[in-house]
N, C-alpha and C positions, 0 to 999 in steps of 0.2 A: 711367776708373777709378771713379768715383761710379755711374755705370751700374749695371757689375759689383757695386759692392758695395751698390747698392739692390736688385738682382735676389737676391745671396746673404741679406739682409734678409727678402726676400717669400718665399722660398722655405719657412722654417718654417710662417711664418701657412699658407701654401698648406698646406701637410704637415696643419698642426691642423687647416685644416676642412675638407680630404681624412677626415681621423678622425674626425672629429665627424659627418660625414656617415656614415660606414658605420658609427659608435653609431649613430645614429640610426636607417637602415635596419633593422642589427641589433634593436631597440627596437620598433620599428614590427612587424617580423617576430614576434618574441617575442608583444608584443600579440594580432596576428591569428593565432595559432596558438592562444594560450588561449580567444580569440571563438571557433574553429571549435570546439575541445573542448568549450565550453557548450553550441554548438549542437547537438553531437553527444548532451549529457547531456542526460533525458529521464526520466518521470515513470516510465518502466518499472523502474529502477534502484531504485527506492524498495520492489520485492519482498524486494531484500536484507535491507532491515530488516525488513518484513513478518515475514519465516521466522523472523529473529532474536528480534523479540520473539513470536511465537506460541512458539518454545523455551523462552521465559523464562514464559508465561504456565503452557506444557504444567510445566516443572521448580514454579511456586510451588505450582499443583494437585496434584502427587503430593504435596510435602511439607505440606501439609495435615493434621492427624489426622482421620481416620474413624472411624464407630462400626461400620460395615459392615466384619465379620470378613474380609470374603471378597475384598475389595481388595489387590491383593498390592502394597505398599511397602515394602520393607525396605529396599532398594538406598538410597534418597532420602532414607529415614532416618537412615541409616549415616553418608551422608557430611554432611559440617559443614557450613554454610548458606554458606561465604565463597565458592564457585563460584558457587551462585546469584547473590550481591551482584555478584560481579565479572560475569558475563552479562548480569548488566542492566543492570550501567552501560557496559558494552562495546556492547552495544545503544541507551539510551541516548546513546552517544556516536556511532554511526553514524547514526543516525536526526539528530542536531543537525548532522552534515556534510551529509548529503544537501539536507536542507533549505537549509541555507548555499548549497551549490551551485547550488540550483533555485533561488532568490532568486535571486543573481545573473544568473543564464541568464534568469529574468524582466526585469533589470532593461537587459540589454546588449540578447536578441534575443528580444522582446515578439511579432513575428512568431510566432515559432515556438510558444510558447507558444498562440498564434492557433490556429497550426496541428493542434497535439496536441489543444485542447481539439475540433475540427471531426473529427479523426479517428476511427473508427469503435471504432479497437481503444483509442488513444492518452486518450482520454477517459475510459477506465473505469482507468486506471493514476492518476488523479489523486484516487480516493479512500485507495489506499494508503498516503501519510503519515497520515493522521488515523485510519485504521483502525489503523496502527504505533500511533500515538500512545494509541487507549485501549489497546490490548495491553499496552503499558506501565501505564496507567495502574492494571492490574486487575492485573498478578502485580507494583507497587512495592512494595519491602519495607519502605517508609519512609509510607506512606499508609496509610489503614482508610478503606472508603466511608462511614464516619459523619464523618469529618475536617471542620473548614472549609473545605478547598480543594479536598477531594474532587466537591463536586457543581458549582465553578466550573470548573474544567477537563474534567469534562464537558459542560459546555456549549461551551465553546471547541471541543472537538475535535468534537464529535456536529453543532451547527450546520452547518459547512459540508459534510458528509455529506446534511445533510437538503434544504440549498441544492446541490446536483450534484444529489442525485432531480430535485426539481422542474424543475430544466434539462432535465435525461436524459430525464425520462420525459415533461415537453410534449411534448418534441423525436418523439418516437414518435408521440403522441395527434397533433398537428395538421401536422408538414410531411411532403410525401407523402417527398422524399428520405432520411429518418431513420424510417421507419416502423419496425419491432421486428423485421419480416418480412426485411428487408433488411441491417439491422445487426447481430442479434444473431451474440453470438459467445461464445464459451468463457470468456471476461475481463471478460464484463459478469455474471456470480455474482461480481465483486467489488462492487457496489452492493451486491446481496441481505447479503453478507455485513457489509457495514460497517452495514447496518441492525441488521444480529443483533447484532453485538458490541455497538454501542451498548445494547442494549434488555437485554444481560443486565449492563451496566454500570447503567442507570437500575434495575433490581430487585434489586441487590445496594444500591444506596444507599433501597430499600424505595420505590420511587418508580413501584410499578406500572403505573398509567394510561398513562405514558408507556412504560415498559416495552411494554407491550400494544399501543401505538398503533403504534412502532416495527418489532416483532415482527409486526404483520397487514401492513404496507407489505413486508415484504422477503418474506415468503412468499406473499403473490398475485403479485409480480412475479418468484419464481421458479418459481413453478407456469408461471408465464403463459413464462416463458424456455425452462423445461424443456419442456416442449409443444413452441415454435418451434425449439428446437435437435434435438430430435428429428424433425421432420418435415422439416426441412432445405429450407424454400422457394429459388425459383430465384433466387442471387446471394444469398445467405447464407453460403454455405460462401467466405471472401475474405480466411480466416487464414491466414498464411503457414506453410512447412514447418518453419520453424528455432522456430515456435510453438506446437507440437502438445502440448509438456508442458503449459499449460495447460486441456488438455482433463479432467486431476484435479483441476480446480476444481466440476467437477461435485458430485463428494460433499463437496467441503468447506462446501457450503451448509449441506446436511442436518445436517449434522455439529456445524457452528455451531446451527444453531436447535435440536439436539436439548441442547444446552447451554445458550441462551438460556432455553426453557421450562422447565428443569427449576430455574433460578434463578428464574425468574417463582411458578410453584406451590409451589418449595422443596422439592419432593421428584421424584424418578426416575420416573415416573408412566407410564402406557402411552403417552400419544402422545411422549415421551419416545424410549421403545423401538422405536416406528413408525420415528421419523427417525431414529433410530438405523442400524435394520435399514436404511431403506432407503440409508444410505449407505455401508453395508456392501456393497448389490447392487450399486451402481452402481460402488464400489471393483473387486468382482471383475467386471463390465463389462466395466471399462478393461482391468483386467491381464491378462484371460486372449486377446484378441489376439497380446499379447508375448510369452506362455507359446507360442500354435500358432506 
């Protein structure tokens, strides 16, 4: 009898840390499933933002007044500035997730991050938060680049922009495996461009020199791109198919610098119109394959 009833006794405890065991498992499970989702997330995600704030920069520039007749704004004028507000903080507020995420994913699988920075394509996606970040910081509705804290947060975001060159571009100059010939791709005009943005950020806060110094680094390294991407040397071409929209990164250099310099001199000038046009040509380049 005692037996029995020490056996119906044990049988609960058994039952609880039968349970407690498959929480746990369950737990465990749970964990490694958010580890693989980190590993899965990745500096490429951060174009989201990218697009989001270049919308927010393209809508602050139309609402703008001009003294040029010949600008057609009415539409941006019309409507009330609280969509704009709201896009940029909706921007904004993706850009402060992304980040959080990519923290994280740095701080669980350090590996991987190893990994992306070694990769050919994956390395040039890691200047797109900071590039996000001045987009923001040039259409904020709540800043003016003469601000106090305008020209600190340019240095926050433009720094590590200038530290990835210097990596990026050793890495070309001296190891024969990273040479420019062999890596370049259609997502390395994100460098050229994170250089431009910055430099028409440093010449809106009247900060020329640097503006200029900025401005000559991203356009010899995309002359120097645009060259090797067009002659297409052997094992260069090693961008994937599901990647090929990145090929209208092309004109978006031009496009940028033809914006940078016209904040640099302050006015619309011919070599303005040069890069302009030429990013015009290279626009219908791309699109007229899609059209035949």
């Amino acid at each position: 009898m005692e037996t029995d009833s020490q056996n119906e006794n044990t049988k609960p405890y058994q039952g609880n840390n039968v349970l407690q065991t498959k929480r746990d498992d369950l737990n465990k499970e749970t964990f490694g499933l958010r580890l693989s989702l980190l590993t899965k997330f990745h500096a490429g995600y951060f174009r989201i933002s990218f697009a989001l704030c270049g919308q927010a920069l393209l809508w602050k520039t139309l609402s703008v007044p001009s003294t040029d007749g010949h600008v057609p704004r009415p539409f941006v004028h019309v409507v009330p500035s609280t969509p704009f507000i709201l896009l940029w903080l909706l921007a904004l507020l993706l850009l402060l997730i992304l980040c959080l995420l990519y923290i994280a994913r740095c701080m669980t699988r350090f590996e991987s991050l190893r990994a992306e920075f070694q990769h050919h394509v994956g390395m040039n996606y890691l200047f797109t938060p900071w590039i996000s970040g001045l987009l923001l910081l040039q259409s904020a509705p709540f800043l003016r680049p003469h601000d106090v804290g305008y020209p600190f947060l340019w240095w926050v975001l433009s720094l590590p922009i200038i530290a990835l060159d210097i990596k990026i571009y050793g890495q070309w100059f001296t190891k024969g495996k990273k040479f420019l010939s062999m890596v370049a791709n259609p997502t390395s005009h994100i460098s050229v461009i994170g250089n431009l943005v910055s430099a028409r950020v440093a010449a809106e806060m009247g900060r020329r020199e640097s503006a200029l110094c900025l401005f000559a680094i991203g356009m010899v390294h995309y002359a120097v791109l645009l060259v090797t991407l067009y002659q297409r040397f052997l094992g260069s071409d090693s961008l994937p198919a599901t990647m090929r929209p990145v090929f209208f990164l092309f004109f978006a250099a031009p496009s940028m610098a033809s914006l940078a310099w016209c904040s640099i001199v302050s006015r619309f000038d011919t070599s303005c119109k040069m890069l302009f046009f030429l990013s015009l040509f290279l626009f219908a380049s791309l699109v007229s394959p899609l059209i035949n």
